[in-house]
C-alpha positions as CSV (number, residue, x, y, z in Angstrom):
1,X,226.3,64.9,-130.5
2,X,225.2,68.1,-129.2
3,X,223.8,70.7,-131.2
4,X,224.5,74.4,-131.0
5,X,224.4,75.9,-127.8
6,X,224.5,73.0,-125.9
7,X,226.5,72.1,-123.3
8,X,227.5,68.3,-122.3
9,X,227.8,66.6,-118.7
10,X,228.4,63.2,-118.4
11,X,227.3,60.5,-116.1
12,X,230.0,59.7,-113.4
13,X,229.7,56.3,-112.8
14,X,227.7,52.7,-112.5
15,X,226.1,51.4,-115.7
16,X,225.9,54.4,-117.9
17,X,229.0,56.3,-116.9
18,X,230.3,58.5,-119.6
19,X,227.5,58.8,-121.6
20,X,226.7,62.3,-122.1
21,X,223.6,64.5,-121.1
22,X,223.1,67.7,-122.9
23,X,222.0,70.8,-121.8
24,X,221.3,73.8,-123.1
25,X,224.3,76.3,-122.8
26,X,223.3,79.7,-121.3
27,X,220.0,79.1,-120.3
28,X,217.8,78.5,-117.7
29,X,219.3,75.5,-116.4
30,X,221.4,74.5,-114.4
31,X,222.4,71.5,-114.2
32,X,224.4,70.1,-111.0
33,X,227.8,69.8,-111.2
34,X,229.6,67.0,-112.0
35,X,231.5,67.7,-108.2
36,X,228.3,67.5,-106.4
37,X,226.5,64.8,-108.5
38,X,229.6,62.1,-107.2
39,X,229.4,63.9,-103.6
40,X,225.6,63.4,-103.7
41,X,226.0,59.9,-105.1
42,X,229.1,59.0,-102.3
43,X,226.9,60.4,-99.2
44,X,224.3,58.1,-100.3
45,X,226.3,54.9,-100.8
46,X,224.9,52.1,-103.2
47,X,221.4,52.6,-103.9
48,X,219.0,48.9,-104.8
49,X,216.2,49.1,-107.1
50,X,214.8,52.8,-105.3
51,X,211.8,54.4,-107.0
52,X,213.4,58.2,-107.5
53,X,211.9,61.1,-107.9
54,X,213.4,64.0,-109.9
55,X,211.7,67.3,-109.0
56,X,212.7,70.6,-111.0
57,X,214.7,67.6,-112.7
58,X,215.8,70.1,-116.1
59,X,218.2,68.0,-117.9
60,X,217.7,64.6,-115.7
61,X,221.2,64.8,-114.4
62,X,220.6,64.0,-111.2
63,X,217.9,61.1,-111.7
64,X,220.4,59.5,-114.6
65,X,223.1,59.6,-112.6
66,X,220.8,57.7,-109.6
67,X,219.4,55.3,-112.4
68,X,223.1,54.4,-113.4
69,X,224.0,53.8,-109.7
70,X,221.5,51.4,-109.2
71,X,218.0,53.1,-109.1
72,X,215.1,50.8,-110.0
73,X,212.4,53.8,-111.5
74,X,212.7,57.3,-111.5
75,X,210.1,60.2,-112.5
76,X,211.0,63.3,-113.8
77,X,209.2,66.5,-112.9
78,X,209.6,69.8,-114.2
79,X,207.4,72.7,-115.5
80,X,209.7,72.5,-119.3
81,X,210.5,68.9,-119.6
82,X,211.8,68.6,-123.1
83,X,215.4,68.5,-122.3
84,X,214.7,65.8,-120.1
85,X,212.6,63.7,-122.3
86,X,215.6,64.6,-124.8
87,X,217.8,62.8,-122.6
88,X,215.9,60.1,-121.6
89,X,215.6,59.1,-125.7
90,X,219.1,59.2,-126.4
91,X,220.0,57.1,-123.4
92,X,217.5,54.3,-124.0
93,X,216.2,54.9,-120.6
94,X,212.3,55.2,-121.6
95,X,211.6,52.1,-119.9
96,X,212.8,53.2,-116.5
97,X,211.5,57.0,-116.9
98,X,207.9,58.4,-116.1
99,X,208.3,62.2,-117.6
100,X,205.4,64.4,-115.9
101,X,205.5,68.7,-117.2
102,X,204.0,69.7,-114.5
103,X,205.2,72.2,-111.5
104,X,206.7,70.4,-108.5
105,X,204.5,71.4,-106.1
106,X,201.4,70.4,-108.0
107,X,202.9,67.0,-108.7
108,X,203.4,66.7,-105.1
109,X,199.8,67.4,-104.5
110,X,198.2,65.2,-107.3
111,X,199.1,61.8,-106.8
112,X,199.7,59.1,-103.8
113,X,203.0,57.3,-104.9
114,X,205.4,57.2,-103.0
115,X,208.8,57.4,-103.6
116,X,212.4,56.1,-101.9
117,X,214.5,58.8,-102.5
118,X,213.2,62.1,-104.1
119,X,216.0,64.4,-105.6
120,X,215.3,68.2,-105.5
121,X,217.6,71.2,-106.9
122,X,214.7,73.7,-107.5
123,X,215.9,77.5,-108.5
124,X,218.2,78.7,-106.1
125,X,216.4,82.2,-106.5
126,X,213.1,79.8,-104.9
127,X,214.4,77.6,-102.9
128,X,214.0,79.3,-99.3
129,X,210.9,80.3,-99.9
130,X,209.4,76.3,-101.2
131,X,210.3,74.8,-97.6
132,X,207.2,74.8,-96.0
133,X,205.2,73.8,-98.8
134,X,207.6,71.0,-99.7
135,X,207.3,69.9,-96.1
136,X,203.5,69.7,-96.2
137,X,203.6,67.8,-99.7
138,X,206.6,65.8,-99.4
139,X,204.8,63.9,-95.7
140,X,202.5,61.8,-98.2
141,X,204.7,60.7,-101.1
142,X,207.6,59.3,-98.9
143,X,208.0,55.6,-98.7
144,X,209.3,54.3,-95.5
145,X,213.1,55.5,-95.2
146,X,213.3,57.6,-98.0
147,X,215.7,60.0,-98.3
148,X,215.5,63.5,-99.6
149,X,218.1,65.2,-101.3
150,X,218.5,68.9,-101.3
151,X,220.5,71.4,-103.7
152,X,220.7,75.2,-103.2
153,X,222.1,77.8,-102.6
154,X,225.0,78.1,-99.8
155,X,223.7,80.9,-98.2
156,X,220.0,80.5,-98.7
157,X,219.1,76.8,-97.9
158,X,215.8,74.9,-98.1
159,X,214.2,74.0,-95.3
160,X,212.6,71.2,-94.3
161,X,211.5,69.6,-91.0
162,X,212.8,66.0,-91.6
163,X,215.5,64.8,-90.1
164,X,219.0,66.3,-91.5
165,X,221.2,64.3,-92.1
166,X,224.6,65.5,-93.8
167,X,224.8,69.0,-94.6
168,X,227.9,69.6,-96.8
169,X,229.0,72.6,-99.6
170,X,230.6,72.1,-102.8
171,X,231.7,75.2,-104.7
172,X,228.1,77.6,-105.3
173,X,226.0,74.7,-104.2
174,X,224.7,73.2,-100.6
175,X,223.8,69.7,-100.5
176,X,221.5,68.4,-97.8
177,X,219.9,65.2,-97.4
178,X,217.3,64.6,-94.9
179,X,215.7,61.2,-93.7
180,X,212.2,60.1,-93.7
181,X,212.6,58.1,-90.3
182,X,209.5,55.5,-91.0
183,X,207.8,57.1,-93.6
184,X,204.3,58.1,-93.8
């Protein structure tokens, strides 16, 4: 049940579809809409046992959503990650879940795993200015034929230099998803 000023999303579809994420209400976050998460999720297509990561992950609806659809592992980043690890409790999914509070970009830089598809829906108010350094970190953490999903804002996208691959809008929100080609 959510508490007080909390809002709650729910998962769209696979194995945990309809259980509920909360959120807080009014605050920081913002979690991506139910709208996008399915037109994320249907420009992908079935996803196999991928190891996802969740940068600026805030709630986890975005990595939940992949681990219902079929994700193997995922790893949730984010500088505040208690709404996350919240989440992650109260859908029994701390078996399948790596939490990390740490800033995207120095997670990137840290460690050598790689990852099959890495979600990221950083700040809109950042996200044209994190391209080039997402681009520089993202090169080594990318597992042959990864994917890379994008969120921002319409009219100030993130850039990277992979591949593009679809480029759609929904609503207040650009989705992009780029391709690794053979990986690193």
């Amino acid at each position: 049940m959510a508490g007080p000023g909390s809002a709650r999303l729910r998962i769209a579809a696979g194995e945990l579809a309809g259980r509920r994420i909360h959120a807080p209400a009014g605050g920081r976050l913002r979690p991506s809409t139910g709208r996008t998460r399915e037109a994320i999720f249907s420009m992908l297509g079935p996803l196999r046992g991928e190891s996802v990561l969740d940068l600026y992950c805030g709630t986890g609806a975005l990595g939940f959503e992949a681990l219902s659809r079929g994700a193997g592992e995922l790893t949730l980043v984010d500088t505040e990650i208690a709404h996350a690890a919240g989440n992650v409790e109260r859908l029994g999914l701390g078996d399948r879940c790596t939490l990390v509070e740490t800033d995207a970009l120095s997670f990137l830089a840290s460690g050598s795993e790689r990852f099959d598809l890495v979600l990221c829906d950083p700040p809109y108010r950042l996200a044209d200015r994190l391209g080039s350094e997402l681009d520089r970190l993202l090169e080594g953490r990318l597992a042959a034929g990864a994917r890379v999903v994008v969120e921002s804002a319409p009219d100030a996208p993130l850039e990277l230099s992979l591949p593009l691959e679809r480029d759609r809008r929904y609503g207040a929100a650009r989705v992009r998803i780029f391709g690794a080609g053979g990986g690193g």
